[in-house]
Structures are given as C-alpha cells and as structure tokens.
C-alpha positions as CSV (number, residue, x, y, z in Angstrom):
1,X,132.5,112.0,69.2
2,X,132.0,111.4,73.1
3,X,132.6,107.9,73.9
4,X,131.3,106.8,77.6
5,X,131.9,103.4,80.5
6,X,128.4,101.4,80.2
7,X,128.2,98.7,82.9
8,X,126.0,95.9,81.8
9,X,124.2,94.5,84.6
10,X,120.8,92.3,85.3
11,X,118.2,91.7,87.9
12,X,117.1,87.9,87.5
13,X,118.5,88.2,83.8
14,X,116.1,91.5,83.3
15,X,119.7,92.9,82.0
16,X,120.4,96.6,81.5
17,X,123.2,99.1,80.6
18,X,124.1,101.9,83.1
19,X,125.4,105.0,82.7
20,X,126.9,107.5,85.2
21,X,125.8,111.0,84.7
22,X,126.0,112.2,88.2
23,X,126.1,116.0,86.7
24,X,123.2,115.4,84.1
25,X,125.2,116.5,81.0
26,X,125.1,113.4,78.7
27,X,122.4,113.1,76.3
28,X,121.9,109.9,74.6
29,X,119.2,109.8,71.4
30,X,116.9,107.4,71.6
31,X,117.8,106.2,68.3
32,X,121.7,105.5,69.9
33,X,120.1,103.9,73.0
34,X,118.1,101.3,70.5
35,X,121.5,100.7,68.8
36,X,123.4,99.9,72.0
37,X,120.5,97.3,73.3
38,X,120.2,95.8,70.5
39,X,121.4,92.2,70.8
40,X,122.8,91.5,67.3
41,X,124.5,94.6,66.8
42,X,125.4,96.3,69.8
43,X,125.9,95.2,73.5
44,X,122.6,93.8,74.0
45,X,120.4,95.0,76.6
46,X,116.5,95.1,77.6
47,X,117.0,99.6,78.5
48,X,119.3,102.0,79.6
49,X,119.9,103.6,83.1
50,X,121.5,107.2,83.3
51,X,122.1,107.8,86.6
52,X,122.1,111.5,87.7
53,X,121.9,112.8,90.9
54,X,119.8,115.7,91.2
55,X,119.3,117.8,94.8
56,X,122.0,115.1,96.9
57,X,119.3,112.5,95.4
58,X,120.0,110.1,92.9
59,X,117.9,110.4,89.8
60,X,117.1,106.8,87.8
61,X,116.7,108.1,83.7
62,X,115.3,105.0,82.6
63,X,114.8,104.0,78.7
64,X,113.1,100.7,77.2
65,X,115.8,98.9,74.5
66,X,113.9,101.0,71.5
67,X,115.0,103.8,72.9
68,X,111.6,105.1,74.6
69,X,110.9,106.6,77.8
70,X,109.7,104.6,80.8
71,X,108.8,105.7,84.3
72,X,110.7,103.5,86.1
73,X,112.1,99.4,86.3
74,X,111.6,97.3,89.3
75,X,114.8,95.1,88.6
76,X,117.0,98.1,87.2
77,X,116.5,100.0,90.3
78,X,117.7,97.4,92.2
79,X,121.1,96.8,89.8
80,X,121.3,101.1,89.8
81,X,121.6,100.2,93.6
82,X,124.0,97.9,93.9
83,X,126.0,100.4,91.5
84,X,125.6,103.0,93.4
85,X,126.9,101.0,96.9
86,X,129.6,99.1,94.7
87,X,131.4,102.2,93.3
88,X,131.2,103.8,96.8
89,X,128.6,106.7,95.8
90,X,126.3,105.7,98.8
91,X,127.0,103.4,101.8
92,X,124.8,100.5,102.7
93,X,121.8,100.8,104.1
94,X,118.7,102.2,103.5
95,X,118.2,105.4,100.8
96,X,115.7,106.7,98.2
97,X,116.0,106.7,94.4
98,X,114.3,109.3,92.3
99,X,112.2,108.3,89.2
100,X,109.3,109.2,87.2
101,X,107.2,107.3,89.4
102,X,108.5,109.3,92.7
103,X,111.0,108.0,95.5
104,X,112.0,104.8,96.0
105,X,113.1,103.4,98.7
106,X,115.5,100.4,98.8
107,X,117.3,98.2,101.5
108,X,120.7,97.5,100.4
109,X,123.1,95.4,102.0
110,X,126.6,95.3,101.2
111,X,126.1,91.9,99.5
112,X,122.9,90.4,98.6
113,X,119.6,90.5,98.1
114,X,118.1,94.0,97.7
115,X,114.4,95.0,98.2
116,X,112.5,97.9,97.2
117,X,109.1,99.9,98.3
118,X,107.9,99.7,94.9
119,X,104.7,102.3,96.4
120,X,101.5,101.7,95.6
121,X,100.0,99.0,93.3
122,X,96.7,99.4,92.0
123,X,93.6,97.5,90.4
124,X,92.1,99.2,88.2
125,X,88.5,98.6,87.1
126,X,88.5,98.3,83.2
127,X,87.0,94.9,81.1
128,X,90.6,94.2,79.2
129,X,90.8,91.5,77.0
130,X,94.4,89.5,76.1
131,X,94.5,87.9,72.7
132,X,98.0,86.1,72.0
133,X,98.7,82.9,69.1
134,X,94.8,82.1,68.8
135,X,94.1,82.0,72.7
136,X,91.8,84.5,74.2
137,X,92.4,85.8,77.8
138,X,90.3,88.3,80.2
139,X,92.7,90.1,82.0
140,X,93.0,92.7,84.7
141,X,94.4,96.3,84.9
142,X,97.3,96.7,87.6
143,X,98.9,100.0,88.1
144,X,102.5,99.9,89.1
145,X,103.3,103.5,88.4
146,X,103.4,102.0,85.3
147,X,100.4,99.6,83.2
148,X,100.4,95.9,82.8
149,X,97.5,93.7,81.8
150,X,98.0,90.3,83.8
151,X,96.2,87.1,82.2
152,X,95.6,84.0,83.9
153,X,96.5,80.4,82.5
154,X,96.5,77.4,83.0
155,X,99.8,76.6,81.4
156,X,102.5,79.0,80.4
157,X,103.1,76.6,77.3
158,X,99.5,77.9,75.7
159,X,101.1,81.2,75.7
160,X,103.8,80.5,72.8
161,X,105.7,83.1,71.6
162,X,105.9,86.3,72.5
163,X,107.8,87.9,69.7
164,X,105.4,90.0,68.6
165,X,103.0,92.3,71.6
166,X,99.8,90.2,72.4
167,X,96.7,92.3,70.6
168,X,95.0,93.8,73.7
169,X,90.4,94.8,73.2
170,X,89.4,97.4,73.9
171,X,92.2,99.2,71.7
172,X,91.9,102.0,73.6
173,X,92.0,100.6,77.0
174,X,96.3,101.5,77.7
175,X,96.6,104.6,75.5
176,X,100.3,104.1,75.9
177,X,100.8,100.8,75.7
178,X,100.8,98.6,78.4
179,X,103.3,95.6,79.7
180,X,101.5,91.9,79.6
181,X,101.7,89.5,82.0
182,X,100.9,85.8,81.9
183,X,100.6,83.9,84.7
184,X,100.3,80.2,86.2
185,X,99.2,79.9,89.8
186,X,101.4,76.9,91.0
187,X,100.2,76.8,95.0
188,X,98.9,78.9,97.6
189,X,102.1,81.3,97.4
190,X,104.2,80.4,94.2
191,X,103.4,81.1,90.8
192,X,105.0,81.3,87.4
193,X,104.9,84.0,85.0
194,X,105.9,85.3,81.4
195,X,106.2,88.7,80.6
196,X,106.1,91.3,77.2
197,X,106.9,94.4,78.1
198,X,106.2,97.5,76.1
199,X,109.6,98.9,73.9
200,X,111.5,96.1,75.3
201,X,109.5,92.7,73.9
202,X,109.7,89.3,75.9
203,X,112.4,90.1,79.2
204,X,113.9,87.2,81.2
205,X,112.1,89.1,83.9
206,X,109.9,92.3,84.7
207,X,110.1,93.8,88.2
208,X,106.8,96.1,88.5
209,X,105.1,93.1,86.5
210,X,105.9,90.6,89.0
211,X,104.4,93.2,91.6
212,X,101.6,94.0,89.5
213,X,101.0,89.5,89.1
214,X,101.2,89.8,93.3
215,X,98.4,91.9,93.7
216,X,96.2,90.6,90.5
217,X,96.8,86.7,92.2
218,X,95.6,88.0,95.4
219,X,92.8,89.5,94.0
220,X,91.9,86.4,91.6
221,X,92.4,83.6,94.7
222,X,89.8,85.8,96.5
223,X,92.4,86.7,99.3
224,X,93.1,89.9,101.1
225,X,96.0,92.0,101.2
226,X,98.6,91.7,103.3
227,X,100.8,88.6,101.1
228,X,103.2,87.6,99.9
229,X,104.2,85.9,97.0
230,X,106.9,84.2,95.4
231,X,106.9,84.7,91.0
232,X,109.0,82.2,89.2
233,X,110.8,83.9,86.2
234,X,112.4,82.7,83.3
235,X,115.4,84.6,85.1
236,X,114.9,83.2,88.2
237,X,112.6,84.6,91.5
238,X,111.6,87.1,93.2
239,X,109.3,87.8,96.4
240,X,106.8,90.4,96.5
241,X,105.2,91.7,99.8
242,X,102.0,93.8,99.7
243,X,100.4,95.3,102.7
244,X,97.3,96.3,104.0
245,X,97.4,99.8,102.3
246,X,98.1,98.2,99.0
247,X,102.0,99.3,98.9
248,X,104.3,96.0,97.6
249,X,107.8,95.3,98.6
250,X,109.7,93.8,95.8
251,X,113.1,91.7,96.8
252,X,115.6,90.1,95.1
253,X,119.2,89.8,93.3
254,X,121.3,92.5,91.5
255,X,124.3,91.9,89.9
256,X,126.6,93.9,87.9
257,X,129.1,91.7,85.4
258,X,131.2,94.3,83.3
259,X,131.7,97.2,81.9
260,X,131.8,98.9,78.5
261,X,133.7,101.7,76.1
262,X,131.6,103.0,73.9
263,X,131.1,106.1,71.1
264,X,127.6,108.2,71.9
C-alpha cells in the first residue's frame, strides 16, 4: 500500500486536502478521495487538490469530496498557491496555474491576501427555476468555467437547509449538474450568500460562486460592469472585481493548518 503527506488547508473555511504530485504518478480512485473527505470517517474535507506540474507549469487536479471531477475551485487555487510559495516551489509574485478551465493567474504575496483572474464570467440566457424546502426561486445561469444557478432572496433564513441539492426546472437545463447560489443583497456593494455545490453539498464558501453572485447582482441591480463587490460567507469574505470585458478578479485569504499520513 502507498501511503502519501495530505495538507489540509481552507479558503474562507471552503477546506481542501492537497497533494503533491509534482511528477503526475499518483492516482487516487475516486472512491478513496470520497473516503478521505468524508467528515465522519476520514479527514474531512470539501475536494482534493493534486498538484502536478506539467511543462514548468503547475497543474491544479481538482476533485469534489464524492470523489468527482471538477474543472477548477476559486478558493482551492488560492490555498494550492500559498502551498506552492510556502514550500518554496515558486517565489512570490505573480504566476499562472493550470486547470481544466485554462491558466490562471494569481497575485501572491509572501503573506496575505491572494487574488486571482478567475477569466471570464458569463450570463447565460436560459429561464432556470430554483425550488428549495417549499420556496420557489427564478434564477439566472452564470458561467464560471464552471455552472451555478444564483437565486435571489430576501432573507437567507427562507433558504433552510441545504442538505439535500435544491430541485432545479427545467431538469435539463445544467446537464451536469450545476452549483446553487442564494443570495441577499445587503447594500449597494455587500451582499450575503449561501452556497450548494455539486459533489461537495453545502461549503462554508464557494470561490467561482461568489464570482458567479458578482456578476448576477450586477446584472439584477441593473448596473454595468466594471464592480466590485464584497460576498459575506458563512466562512467569511471575499471581494470580487469584474471589468469591462466581463473578466472577475477574485481576492481573498488562504491558509494552510497541517498536514496528513495517510494509506492510498
């Protein structure tokens, strides 16, 4: 049996296990990555990051806590980051990350705050409907590289709980799944959100959702891009810039706590 260091880390308490794989020769079934998240029996985590570095680039292999594939994580790139600058593998500064999604660049400081180019972050036109605990939502389609539905409230507490994934009409409208987003406007440049993300449940936090809640709240105040706003997570918060061509700058914390032996 191969046993391998995980260091367990979080983004505004969106918390994730890393894994150095800087010559891509570990593979990890999903079914042993679901086992390692999972919070009663294993370390507890919301996904895995493999880090590989492929071409002088670094690579971000990023899996949900059930083990599935997802193209990338707004708060794990930013905790692969401070990894990567921590254990000496790149110097401060400013340097791409690979991912599913395409490059990524980050700003990373030697301590600190960390921000990303998260690229571009789309509306898309589709009638999507949210229903969650007998409340019924319209919501709208934000591309992130990834899919979130983001819903509108007037109070988070209507929301309730998120164990289970709100039931989204039409059925077919994210044919593989798509991360929710609910969201209370709280002024003219703060608002509040909750978040169920696809494979992982309710996070603490979800970094391309609170991108994805920038550009819908801009869109549903009837502003125009550039903005910025601040989204209050259970976590914590994070600031989100968008420009005039639509591209959204995501800043905020990374930490990394401690590290892990473990049997693969």
């Amino acid at each position: 049996m191969r046993t391998a260091t995980l260091t367990y880390g979080h983004g505004t308490e969106n918390d994730f296990l890393l894994l150095l794989d800087e010559a891509d020769q570990i593979h990890i079934a999903p079914e042993t990555i679901a086992r390692l998240c999972n919070r009663s029996s294993g370390i507890g985590a919301d996904g895995l990051i493999r880090m590989v570095r492929k071409n002088e680039i670094w690579f971000m292999d990023y899996r949900n806590s059930d083990g599935s594939l997802a193209e990338m994580c707004g708060n794990g790139i930013r905790v692969m980051a401070r990894y990567l600058v921590d254990h000496k593998l790149l110097a401060p500064g400013l340097f791409p990350i690979d991912t599913r999604t395409g490059k990524k660049f980050l700003a990373v400081p030697e301590r600190g705050e960390i921000s990303v180019n998260m690229g571009k972050v789309e509306a898309i036109p589709n009638e999507v409907t949210i229903i969650q605990n007998g409340h019924e939502w319209q919501a709208l389609h934000i591309e992130v590289g990834n899919p979130h539905a983001v819903a509108f409230v007037q109070s988070l507490d209507q929301v309730g709980s998120l164990a289970n994934a709100p039931v989204i009409l039409p059925e077919d409208a994210f044919a593989e799944g798509t991360n929710v987003e609910f969201v209370e406007i709280l002024n003219e440049s703060e608002v509040r959100m909750r978040v169920h993300e696809r494979g992982s449940g309710e996070t603490r936090s979800c970094g391309t959702g609170v991108c994805a809640v920038a550009l819908a709240t801009t869109l549903h105040r009837g502003k125009r891009v550039p903005a910025r706003w601040t989204v209050h997570v259970p976590g914590g918060a994070l600031t989100v810039e968008i420009d005039g061509h639509s591209n959204a700058v995501l800043t905020g914390p990374a930490v990394l706590l401690r590290e892990h032996e473990v049997t693969l």
